[in-house]
N, C-alpha and C positions, 0 to 999 in steps of 0.2 A: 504494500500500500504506500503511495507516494505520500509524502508529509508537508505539506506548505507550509514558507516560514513568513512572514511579512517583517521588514522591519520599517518601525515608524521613527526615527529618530527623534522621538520628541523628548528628551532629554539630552540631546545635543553632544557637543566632541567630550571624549573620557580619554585621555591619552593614560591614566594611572592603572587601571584594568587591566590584564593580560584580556588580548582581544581572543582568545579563549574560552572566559566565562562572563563574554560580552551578552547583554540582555538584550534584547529585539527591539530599544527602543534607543539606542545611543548609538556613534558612531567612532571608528578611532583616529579616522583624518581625512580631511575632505580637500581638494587644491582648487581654487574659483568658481566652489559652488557655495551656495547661501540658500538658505531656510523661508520661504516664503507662507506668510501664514493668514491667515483671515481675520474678520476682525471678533468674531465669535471663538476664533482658537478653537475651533472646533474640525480645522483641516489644514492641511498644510502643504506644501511642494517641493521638492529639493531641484534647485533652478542652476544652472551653469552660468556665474556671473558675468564671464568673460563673452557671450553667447558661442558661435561657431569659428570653429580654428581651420587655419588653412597647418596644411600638412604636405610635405614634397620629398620628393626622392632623387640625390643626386646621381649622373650619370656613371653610374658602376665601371663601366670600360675606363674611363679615367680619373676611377678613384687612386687619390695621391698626388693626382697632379698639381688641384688646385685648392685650399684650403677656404671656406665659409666661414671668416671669426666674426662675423655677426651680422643680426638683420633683423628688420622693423617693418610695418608697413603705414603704408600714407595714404588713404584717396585713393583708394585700391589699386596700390601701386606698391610691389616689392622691393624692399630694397635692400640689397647685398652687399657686404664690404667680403671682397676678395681677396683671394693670395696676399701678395705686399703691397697692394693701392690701388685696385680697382673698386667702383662704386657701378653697381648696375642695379639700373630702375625698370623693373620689368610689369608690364598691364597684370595684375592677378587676370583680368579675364581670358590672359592670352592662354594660361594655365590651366589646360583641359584634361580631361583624365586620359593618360595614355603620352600625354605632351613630354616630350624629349629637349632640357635645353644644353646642349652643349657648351658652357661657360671659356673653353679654353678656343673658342673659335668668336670669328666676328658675328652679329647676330643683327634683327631687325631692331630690337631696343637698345635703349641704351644703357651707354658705359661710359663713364668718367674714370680716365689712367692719368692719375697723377705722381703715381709711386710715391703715395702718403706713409709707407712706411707702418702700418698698424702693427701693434703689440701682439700679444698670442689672441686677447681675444677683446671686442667692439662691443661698448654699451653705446646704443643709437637712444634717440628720444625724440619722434618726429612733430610737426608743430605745424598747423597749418595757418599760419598769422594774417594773412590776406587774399586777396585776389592778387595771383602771378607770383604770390610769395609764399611757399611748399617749403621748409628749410627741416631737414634731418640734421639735428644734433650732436656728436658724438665723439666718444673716450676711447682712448684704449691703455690706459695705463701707463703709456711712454711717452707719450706727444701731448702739447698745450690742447684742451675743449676745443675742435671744430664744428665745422657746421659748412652747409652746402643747400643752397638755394635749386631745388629739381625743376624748376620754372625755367632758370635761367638759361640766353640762348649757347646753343654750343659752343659759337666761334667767342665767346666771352669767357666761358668755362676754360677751353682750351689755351688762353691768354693767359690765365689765373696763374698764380705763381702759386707752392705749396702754403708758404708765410701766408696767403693770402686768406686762405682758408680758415685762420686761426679766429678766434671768437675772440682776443686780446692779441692785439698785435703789437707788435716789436717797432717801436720809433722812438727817437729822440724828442725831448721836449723842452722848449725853456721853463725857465722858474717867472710866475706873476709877481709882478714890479708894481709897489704902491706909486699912483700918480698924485695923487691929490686929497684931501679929506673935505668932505665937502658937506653939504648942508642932506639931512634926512631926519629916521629916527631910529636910529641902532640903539640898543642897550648897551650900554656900559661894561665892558670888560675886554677882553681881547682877542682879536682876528686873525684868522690864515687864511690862505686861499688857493686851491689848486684847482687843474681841470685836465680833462680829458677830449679827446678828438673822435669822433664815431661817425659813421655814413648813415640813407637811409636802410641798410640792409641791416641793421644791429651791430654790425664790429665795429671794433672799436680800440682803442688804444691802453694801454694803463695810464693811470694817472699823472700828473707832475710833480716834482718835488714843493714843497712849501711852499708859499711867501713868507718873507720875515713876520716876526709876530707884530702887528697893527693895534697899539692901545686904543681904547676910545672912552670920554668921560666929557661929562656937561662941560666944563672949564676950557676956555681956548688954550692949542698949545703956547707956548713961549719958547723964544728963541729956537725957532724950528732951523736946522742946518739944510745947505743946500740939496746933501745928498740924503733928508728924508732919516736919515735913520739917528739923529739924538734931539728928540725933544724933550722940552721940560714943562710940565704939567701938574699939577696937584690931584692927588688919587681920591676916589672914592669908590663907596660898597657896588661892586655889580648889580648887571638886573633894574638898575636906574634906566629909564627912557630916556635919549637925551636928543638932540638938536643936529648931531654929526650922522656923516653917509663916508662910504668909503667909495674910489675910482683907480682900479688896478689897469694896468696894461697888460697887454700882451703879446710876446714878440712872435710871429710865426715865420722863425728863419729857418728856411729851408736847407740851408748849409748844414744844421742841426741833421736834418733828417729830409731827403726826398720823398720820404714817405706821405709827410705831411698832407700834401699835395693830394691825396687820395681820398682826404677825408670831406666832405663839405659841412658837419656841423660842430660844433663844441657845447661842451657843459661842465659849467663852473659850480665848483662849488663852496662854500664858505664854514670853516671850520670857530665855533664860539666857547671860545673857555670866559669860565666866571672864577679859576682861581688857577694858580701853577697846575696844582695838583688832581685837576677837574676832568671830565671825559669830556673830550666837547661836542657840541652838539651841531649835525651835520645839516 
């Protein structure tokens, strides 16, 4: 006589139980699925969070040849990092049952070889930020955060240098130069000021180094020197509203860095201590 067992897992995950003398009603691990329940509790459903997974089989005849350290999809769109720097976006729809993609030959979709160099293995993070702008994110352990724009046209991919790729790029930068103290309403305590260079595509630059520290307090300075950096002033408690504005400069010499040149936006930002010893706030 056959014996039906049902399990209701209504008592949910028991990992401490030898799943042995497990009861009909618990479970001992479940991976992206969730308990959906009603509002009487009186039924319930074990649901696959993640809904349907795509699943694929590389071409056996040249297994070893070329290495998968990792993949993501986008807008139904696969996307592979290959061997040592290939990136291929391939249609999920092209992907039929029985479909064959030979990865070590040229194909109808595409592939971006830039010989990025990937580690043993790619964490991607795909992001669909706009219209024309698809950008896969990704690590691999040995190289600065990239990112890659799959919108983008070929003969501009093709252009790209590897640096290019980087989500924090490598350029030289001056340091911001106080020009003036001028009329506003700053709080009273002390200023720095650095910035950064970034495009519209999100990359971006690292930071600058400091500007000297910029006091600010009700009182006009005295005997201010020509080169800005020794005035004499009377102190008082930060956190005062006062009368003063600050006007920094900023040199964009290219001699610094060619890079420059690639960026078309900036964003400054202003560092406010209320004591030596204070975090300041950005």
């Amino acid at each position: 006589m056959t014996t039906e067992i049902y399990n209701t897992f209504l008592k949910g995950l028991d990992t401490d139980t030898n799943p042995i003398n497990y009861s009909n009603d618990k479970y001992y691990y479940a991976h992206n699925f969730r308990l959906i329940v009603d509002d009487t509790l009186t039924s319930l459903t074990l649901t696959n969070g993640k809904g349907l997974e795509l699943t694929f089989t590389t071409y056996a005849v040249k297994a070893g040849t070329l290495r998968i350290k990792g993949a993501c999809e986008l807008d139904n769109n696969l996307i592979l990092f290959v061997g040592s720097g290939e990136i291929h976006v391939i249609p999920i729809a092209s992907l039929n049952t029985g479909t064959v993609i030979d990865l070590t030959t040229t194909t109808t979709y595409r592939i971006v070889n830039k010989s990025f160099s990937f580690g043993d293995r790619v964490y991607a993070i795909p992001k669909h930020e706009r219209t024309n702008l698809r950008k896969v994110y990704w690590a691999d352990g040995t190289n600065p955060v990239r990112f890659i724009n799959i919108d983008e046209e070929a003969a501009t991919l093709s252009s790209m240098t590897v640096e290019e790729f980087s989500l924090v790029r490598r350029c030289l930068l001056s340091t911001p130069e106080l020009e003036a103290v001028t009329g506003g309403s700053l709080k009273s305590g002390v200023y720095r000021y650095a910035y950064c260079l970034f495009d519209e595509y999100g990359s971006q630059t690292s930071y600058s180094s400091l500007s000297q520290a910029i006091p600010i307090v009700s009182d006009e300075f005295v005997d201010a020197t020509t080169n800005k950096r020794g005035w004499t002033f009377r102190g008082e408690e930060s956190g005062i509203t006062t009368s003063k504005g600050i006007r920094v400069s900023i040199d964009r010499n290219l001699n610094l860095s060619s890079h420059q040149a690639e960026f078309s936006n900036i964003r400054v930002v202003s560092l406010y201590y209320t004591s030596q010893t204070s975090v300041p706030e950005v």
